[in-house]
C-alpha positions in Angstrom: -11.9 -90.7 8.6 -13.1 -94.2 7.6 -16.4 -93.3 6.1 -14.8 -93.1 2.2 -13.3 -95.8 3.0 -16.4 -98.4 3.8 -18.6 -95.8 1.5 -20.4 -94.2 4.0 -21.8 -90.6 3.2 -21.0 -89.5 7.3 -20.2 -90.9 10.3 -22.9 -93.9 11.3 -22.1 -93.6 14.9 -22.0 -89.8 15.6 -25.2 -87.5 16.7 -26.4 -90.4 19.6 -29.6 -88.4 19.9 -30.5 -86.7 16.8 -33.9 -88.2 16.6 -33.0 -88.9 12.5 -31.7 -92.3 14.1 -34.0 -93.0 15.8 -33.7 -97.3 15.9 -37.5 -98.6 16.6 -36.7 -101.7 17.2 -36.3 -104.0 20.4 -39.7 -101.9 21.5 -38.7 -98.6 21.3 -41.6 -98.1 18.7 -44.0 -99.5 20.7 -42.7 -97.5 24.2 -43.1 -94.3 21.7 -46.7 -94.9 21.2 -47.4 -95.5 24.4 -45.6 -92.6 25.6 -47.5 -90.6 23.1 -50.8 -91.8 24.3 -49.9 -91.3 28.0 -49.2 -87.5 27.6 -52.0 -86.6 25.0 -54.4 -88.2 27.4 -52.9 -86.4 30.3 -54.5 -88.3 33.1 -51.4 -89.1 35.4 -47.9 -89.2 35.6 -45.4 -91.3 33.2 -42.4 -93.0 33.9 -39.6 -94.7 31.9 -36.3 -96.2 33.6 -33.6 -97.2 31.6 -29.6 -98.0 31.9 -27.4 -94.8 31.1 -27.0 -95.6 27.4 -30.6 -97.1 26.7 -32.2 -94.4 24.7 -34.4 -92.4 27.0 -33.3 -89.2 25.8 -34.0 -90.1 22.5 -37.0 -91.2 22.8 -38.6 -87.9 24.8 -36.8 -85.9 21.2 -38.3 -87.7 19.2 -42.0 -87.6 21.2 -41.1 -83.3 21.3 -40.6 -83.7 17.4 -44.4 -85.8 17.0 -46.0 -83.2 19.8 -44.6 -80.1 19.2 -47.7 -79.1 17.0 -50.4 -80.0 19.7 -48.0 -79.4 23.0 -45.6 -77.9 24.8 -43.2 -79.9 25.8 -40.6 -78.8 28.2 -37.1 -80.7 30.0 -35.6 -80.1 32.7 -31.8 -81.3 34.0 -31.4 -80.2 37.2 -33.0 -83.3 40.1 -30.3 -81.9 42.6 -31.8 -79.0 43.2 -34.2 -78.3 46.4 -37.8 -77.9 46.0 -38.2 -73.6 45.6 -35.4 -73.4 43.1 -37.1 -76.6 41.2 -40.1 -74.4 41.0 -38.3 -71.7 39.8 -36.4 -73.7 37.2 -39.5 -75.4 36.1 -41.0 -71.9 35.3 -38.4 -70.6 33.6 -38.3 -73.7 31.3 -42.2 -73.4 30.6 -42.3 -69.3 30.0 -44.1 -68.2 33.0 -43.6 -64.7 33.7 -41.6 -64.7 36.7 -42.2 -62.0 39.4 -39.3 -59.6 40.2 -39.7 -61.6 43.5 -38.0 -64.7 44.1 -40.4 -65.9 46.8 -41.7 -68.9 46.4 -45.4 -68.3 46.9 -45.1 -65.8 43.6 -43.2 -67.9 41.5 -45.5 -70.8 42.2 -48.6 -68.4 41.7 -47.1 -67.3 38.3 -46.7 -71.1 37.4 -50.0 -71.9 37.9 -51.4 -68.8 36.0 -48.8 -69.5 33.3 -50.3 -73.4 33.2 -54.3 -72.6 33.3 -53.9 -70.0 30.2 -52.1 -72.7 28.2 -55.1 -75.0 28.7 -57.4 -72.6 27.8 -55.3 -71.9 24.7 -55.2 -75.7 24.1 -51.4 -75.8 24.6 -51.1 -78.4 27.5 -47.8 -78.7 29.1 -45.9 -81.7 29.3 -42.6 -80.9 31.4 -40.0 -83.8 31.0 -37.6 -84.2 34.0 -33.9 -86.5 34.0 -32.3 -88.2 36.5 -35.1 -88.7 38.4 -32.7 -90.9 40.9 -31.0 -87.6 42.1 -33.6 -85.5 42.9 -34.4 -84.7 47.2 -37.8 -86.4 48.2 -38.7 -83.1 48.6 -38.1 -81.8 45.4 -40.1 -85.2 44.0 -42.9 -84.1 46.5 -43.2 -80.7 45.2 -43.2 -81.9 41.5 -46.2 -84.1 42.3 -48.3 -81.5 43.9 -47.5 -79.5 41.0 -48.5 -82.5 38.5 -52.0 -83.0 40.8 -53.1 -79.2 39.4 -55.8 -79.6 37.5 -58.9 -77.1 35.3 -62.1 -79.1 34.3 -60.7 -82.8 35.2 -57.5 -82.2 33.3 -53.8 -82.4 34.4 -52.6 -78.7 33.9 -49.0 -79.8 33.6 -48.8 -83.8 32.3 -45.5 -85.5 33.9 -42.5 -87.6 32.5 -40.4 -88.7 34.9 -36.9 -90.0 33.5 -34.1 -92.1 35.6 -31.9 -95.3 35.9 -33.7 -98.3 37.8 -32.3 -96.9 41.1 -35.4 -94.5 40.3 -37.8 -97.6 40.6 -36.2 -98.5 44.0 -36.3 -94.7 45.2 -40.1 -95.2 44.8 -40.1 -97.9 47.0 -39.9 -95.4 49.6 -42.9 -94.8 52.0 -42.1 -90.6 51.6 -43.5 -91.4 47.9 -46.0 -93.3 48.4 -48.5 -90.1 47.0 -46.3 -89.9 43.8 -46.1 -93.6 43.1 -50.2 -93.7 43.3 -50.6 -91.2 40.4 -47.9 -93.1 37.9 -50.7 -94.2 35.7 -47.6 -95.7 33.1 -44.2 -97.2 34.3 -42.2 -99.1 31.5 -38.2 -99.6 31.0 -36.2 -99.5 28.3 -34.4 -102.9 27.6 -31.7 -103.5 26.2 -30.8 -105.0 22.6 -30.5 -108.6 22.4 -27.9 -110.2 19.9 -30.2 -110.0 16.9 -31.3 -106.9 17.6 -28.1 -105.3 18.2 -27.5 -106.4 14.4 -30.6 -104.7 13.4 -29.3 -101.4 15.0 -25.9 -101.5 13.5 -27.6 -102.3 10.3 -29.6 -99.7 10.7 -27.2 -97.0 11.4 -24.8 -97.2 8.7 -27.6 -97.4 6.4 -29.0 -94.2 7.6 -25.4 -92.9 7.2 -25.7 -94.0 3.2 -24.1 -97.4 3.2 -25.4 -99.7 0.1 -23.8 -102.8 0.3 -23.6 -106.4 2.2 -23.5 -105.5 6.0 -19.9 -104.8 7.5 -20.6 -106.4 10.6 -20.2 -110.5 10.1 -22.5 -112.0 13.1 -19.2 -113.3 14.8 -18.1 -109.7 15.0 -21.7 -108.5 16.0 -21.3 -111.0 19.2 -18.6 -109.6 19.9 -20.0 -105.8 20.0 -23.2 -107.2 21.8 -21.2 -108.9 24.7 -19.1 -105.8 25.3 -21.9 -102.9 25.0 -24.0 -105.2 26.9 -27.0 -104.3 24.7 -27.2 -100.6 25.5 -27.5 -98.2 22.1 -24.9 -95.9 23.2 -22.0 -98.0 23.6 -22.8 -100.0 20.8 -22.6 -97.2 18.9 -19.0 -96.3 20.7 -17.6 -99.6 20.3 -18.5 -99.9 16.4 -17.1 -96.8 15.6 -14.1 -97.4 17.4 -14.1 -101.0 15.5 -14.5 -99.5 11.9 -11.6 -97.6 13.0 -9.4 -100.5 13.5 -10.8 -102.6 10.4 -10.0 -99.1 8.5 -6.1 -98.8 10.1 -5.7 -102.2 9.1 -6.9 -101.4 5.4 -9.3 -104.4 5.4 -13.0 -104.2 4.8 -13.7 -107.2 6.9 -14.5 -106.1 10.6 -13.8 -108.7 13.0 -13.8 -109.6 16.5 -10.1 -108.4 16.8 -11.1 -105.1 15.8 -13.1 -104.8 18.8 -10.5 -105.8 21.1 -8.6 -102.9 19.5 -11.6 -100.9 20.0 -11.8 -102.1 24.0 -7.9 -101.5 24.6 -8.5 -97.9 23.0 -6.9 -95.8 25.9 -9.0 -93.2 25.3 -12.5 -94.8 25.3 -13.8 -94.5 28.9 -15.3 -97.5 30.1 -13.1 -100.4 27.9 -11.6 -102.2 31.2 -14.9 -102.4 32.6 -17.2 -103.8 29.4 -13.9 -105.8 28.1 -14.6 -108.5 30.4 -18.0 -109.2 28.4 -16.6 -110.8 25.5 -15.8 -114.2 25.9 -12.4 -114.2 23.8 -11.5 -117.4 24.0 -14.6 -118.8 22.3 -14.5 -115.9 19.6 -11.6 -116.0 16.7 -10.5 -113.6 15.3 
């Protein structure tokens, strides 16, 4: 709607996790490598904690886009479910041939067959899982024993274990004591400081075709960083919800009262919990 407007070619703020905007900044490139070391090495389980919001699903797309040539990479979206029907899940997701039978000894048996003729075909697998805080012990317990599998000293199936940092204090638990051994990288995504938040909003609506001076004055930037609290994702939602008001208004200058109109939005889920962020009374509009 605004985009002709501010003379953007599409929206800046749309498609979260089309890895095309993918921001590198604030340490996401350097995660990335790591990442990318961690499962081409293949010697133990990785995992990444982050907010809701911080960018972990983007950065696994993007890793699938670098890997796909070398690897198979794999997610799965489903922690609630109990151990056998994990298995089964996790099969399904990777290709094995599953057994008219759903018995859990077959499917598992498949699985591993599945997994030792991709290494032999130099295919590893690298099976991606979210949510990671959900998921039964049990079900984490299984995983691991799966991830322990190994043909000639390599990991048949290479682990990345996604979750918020409730997933950090699940591990804290005795029950997972095994899994936390073999976590050979644990990182988390932080979140975008003031200046970097500017580099990101920068960045996207110059990726969206946007030529000129940037459209977000620092003022107003503070403003967006206060009430997204430095997570990707909502700075994203607030912006576009702000270029919005700066567009209804028919100005090209985005200001701080934009993003109160952007916070007061009725329909933006989550305004009347971030609003309280921004310190109005030292920000004019």
């Amino acid at each position: 709607m605004y985009c002709t407007f501010f003379g953007l070619k599409r929206p800046p703020f749309a498609r979260f996790n089309d890895v095309a905007n993918f921001f590198d900044g604030a340490r996401r490139g350097a995660i990335l490598e790591t990442m990318r070391y961690a499962v081409t090495q293949g010697d133990g389980v990785f995992k990444l904690t982050g907010e809701v919001g911080s960018g972990k699903t983007m950065l696994c797309r993007v890793l699938q886009e670098q890997l796909k040539p070398e690897l198979d990479i794999t997610y799965i979206a489903a922690p609630s479910l109990p151990p056998g029907e994990t298995i089964h899940a996790i099969a399904c997701q990777l290709g094995a041939p599953i057994p008219g039978s759903t018995n859990r000894a077959a499917v598992l048996q498949a699985l591993n067959t599945h997994l030792v003729a991709r290494h032999r075909q130099d295919r590893p697998c690298v099976l991606i899982i979210e949510e990671c805080q959900r998921m039964p012990v049990d079900t984490l317990e299984e995983i691991r024993l799966l991830g322990d599998l190994e043909v000639g000293g390599k990991k048949r199936l290479q682990l990345v274990l996604l979750g918020e940092p409730a997933f950090d204090q699940m591990l804290r638990r005795p029950a997972l004591r095994a899994l936390t051994s073999r976590i050979i990288h644990g990182l988390t995504l932080p979140r975008l400081a003031g200046s970097e938040v500017a580099a990101y909003l920068s960045f996207r609506i110059r990726r969206a075709g946007y030529c000129g001076p940037d459209l977000f004055p620092p003022v107003t930037v503070d403003a967006i960083a206060r009430a997204s609290q430095g997570l990707p994702r909502r700075i994203g939602l607030i912006a576009d919800k702000t270029l919005l008001a700066a567009f209804a208004e028919n100005t090209h200058m985005v200001r701080p009262r934009h993003v109160r109109v952007a916070l007061r939005d009725g329909t933006y889920a989550g305004a009347s919990r971030w609003s309280g962020w921004l310190p109005w009374a030292s920000v004019r509009a």
